[in-house]
C-alpha positions in Angstrom: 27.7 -239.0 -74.1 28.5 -241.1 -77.6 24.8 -243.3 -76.7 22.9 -240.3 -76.1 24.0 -238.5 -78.9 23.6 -241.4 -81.2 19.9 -242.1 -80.0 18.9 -238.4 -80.6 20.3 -238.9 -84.2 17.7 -242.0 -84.1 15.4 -240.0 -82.8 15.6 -237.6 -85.4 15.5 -239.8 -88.5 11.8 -241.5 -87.0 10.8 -237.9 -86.6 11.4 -237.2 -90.4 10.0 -240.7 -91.2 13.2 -242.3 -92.3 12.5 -245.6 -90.1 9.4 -247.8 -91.4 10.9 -250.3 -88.3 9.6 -253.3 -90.4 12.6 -255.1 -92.1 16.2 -255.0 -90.3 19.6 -256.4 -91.1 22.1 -257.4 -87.6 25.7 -257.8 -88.0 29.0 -257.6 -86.8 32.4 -256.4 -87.8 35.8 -256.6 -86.5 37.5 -253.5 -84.6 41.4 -254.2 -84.2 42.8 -253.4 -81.1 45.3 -250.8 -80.7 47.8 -253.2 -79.8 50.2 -255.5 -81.7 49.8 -259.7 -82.6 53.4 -259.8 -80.3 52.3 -258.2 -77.1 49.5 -260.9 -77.2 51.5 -263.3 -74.4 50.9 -265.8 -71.8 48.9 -264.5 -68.8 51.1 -266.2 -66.0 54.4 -264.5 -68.0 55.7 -268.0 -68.8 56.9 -269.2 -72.1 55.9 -272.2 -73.7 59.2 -274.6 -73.6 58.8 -274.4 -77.5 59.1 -271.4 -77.6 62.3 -269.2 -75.1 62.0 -265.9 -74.9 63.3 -263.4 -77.5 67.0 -263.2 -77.8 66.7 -259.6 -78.6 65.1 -256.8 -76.8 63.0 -253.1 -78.0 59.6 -253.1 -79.5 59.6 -255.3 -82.1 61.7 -258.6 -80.3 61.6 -261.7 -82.9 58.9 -263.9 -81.7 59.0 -267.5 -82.7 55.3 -268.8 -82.9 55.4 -271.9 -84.4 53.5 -274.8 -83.1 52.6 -272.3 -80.0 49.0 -272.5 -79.1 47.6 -269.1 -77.9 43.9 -268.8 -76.5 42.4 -265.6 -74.9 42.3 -268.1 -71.6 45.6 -268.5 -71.0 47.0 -265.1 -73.1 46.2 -261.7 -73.1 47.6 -258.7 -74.6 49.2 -255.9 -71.8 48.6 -252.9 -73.9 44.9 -253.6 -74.1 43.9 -256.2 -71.5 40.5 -256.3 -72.5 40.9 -257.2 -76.6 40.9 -260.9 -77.6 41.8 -262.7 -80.8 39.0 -262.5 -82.9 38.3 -263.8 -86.6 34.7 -263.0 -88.3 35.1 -265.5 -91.0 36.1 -269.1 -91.4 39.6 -268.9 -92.7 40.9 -265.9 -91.9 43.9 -264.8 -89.2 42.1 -263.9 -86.1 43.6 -260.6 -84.9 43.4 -258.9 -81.6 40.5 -256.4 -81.3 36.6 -255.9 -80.3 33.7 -257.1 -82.4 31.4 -253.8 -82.8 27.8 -255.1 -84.1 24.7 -252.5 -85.5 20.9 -253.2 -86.4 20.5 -251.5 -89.9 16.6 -250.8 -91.0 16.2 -252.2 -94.4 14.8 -249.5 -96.2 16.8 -246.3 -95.4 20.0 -247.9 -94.8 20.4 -246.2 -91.0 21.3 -247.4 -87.8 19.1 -247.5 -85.2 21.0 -249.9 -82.5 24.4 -250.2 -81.5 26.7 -252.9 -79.5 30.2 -252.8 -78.9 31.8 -256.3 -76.9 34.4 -258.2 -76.1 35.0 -261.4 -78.3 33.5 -264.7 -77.8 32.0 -266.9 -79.4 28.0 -266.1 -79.2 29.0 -261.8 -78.9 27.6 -261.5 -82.2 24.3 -263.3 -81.4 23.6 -261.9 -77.7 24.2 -258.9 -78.6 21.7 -258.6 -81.3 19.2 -260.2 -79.0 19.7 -257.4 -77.3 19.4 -254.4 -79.8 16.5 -256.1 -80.7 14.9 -255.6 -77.3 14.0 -252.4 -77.5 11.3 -253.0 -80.3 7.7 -253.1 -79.8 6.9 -255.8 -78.3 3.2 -255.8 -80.4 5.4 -255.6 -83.8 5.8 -258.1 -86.1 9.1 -257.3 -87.5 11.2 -259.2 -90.4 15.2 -259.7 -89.4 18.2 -260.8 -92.0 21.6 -261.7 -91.1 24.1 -263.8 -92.2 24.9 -267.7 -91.6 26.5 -267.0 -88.6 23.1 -266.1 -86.4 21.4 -269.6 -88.0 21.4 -271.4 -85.0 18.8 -273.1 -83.3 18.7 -271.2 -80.0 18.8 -267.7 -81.6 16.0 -268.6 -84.0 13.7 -269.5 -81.5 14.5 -266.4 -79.4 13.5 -264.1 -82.2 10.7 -266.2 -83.1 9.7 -265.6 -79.4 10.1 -261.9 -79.7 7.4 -261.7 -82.7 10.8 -261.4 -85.3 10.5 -263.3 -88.1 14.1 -264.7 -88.9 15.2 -264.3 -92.6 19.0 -265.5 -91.6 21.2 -267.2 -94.2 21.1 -270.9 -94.5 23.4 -273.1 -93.3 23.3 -276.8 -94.4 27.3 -277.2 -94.2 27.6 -281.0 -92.4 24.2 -280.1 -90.2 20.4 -279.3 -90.5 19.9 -275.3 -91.4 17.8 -274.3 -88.2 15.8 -272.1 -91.6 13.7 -274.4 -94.0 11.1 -274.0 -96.7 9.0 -272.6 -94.1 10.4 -269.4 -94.2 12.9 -269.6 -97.4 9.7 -269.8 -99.8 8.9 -266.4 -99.5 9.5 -263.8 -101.2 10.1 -261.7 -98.3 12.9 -263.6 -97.1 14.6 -263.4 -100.6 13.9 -259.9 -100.5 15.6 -259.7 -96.8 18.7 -261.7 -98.4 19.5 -259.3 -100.7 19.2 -255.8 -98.9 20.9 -257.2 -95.4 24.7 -257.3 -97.9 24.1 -253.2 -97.1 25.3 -253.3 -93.7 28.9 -253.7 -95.3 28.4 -250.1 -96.8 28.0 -249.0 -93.1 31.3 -250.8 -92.1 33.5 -249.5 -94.9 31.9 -246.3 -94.6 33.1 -246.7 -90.3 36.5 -248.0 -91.5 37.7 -246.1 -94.5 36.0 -242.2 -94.2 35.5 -242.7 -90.3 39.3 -244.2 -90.2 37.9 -246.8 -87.6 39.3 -250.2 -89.0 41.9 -249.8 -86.4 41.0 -248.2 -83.1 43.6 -245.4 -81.7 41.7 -246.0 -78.1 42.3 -248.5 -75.8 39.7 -250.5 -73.4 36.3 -251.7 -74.2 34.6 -248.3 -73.2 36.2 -246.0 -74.8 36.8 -248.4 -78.1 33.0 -248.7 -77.7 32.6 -245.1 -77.1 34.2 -243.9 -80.6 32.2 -246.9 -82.4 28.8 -245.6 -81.3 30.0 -241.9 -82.3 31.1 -243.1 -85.5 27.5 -245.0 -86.5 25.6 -241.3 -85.2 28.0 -239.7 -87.6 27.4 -242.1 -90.2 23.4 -241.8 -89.9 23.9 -237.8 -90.4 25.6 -238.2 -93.6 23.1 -240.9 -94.7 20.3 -238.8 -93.8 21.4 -235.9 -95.6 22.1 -238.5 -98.6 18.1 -239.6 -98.3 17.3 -235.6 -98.2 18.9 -234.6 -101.0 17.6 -237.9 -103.2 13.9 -237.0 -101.3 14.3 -233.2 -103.3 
């Protein structure tokens, strides 16, 4: 229901020609699950001999988790089953949730594709492989993301696809798989600066759409309300476009 609904909203903005489907910005943002960092425990429903079990009992036990090493192989969460610990930047706590990734076109700001999966470490990159798909195959197309999609393997699959790659570059300790060859163009600066956008889609999804923390549990549905949430964000950015268009 939430994918048909959302591509009739797409639908509807390439009717009014809001979609010039030339220059498109991929990227991916953390959903938290709607379950807490505690329940996250050891699949087997051992404990780690560092670590005894909880001397008190209720909701919210005290939970020693010093020096305990907790992977989404050997842990999982039993109010959501399905979420794994997930970080989107270097640095930062990885939390529990789903990583929900969009294909933004450049020029209007709208979404036209939508992914919602469970965490790993190439989600972000298959799955915009996959919203990107559906273009025409006979279309050159320009695509900008962050450093995150510069690898070798995903740059030569959009390559492949007649997408131009205008990800960020990454030269931290190896070889960007982006040089001058693509960098020296103006097009690529251009694609730099409007693909820092797709954050307005996020905080618009997280703050007005009260999504930065699902109320839903299990990949479909989580996925469900995130592919309602972009359709409602494209009508309110298309009545936006209308009203500047007047």
């Amino acid at each position: 229901m939430a994918e048909e609904f959302f591509s009739l909203i797409v639908r509807q903005a390439r009717t009014r020609k809001l979609l010039p489907d030339e220059r498109f910005t991929v990227d991916g943002t953390l959903n938290e699950a709607w379950a807490g960092q505690k329940s996250f425990q050891r699949k087997d429903k051992g404990h780690d001999p560092l670590n005894p079990p909880p001397p008190d009992r209720g909701s919210n036990p005290t939970v020693n988790r010093h020096k305990e090493k907790r992977a989404n192989e050997t842990h999982e969460s039993p109010t959501d089953p399905m979420a794994r610990l997930y970080k989107k930047t270097r640095g930062a706590e990885a939390r529990l949730g789903y990583p929900g990734h969009v294909l933004t076109e450049n020029r209007s700001g709208l979404v036209v594709d939508v992914r919602f999966t469970q965490a790993t470490g190439t989600a972000e990159r298959e799955a915009a492989l996959q919203m990107l798909d559906n273009k025409a195959a006979w279309k050159q197309v320009a695509l900008g993301g962050d450093r995150g999609y510069n690898t070798r393997g995903f740059v030569a699959a959009t390559r492949a696809g007649q997408i131009t790659p205008h990800v960020a570059q990454n030269d931290s300790n190896r070889r960007s798989a982006i040089d001058e060859r693509t960098t020296r163009h103006d097009g690529y600066a251009v694609s730099q600066r409007t693909r820092k956008r797709v954050e307005e889609v996020f905080g618009w999804m997280k703050t007005v759409a009260q999504q930065r923390k699902t109320r839903f549990r299990g990949l479909d549905r989580v996925g469900w309300m995130f592919t309602f949430t972009a359709a409602a964000y494209n009508l309110v950015r298309m009545r936006n476009l209308a009203v500047q268009a007047a």
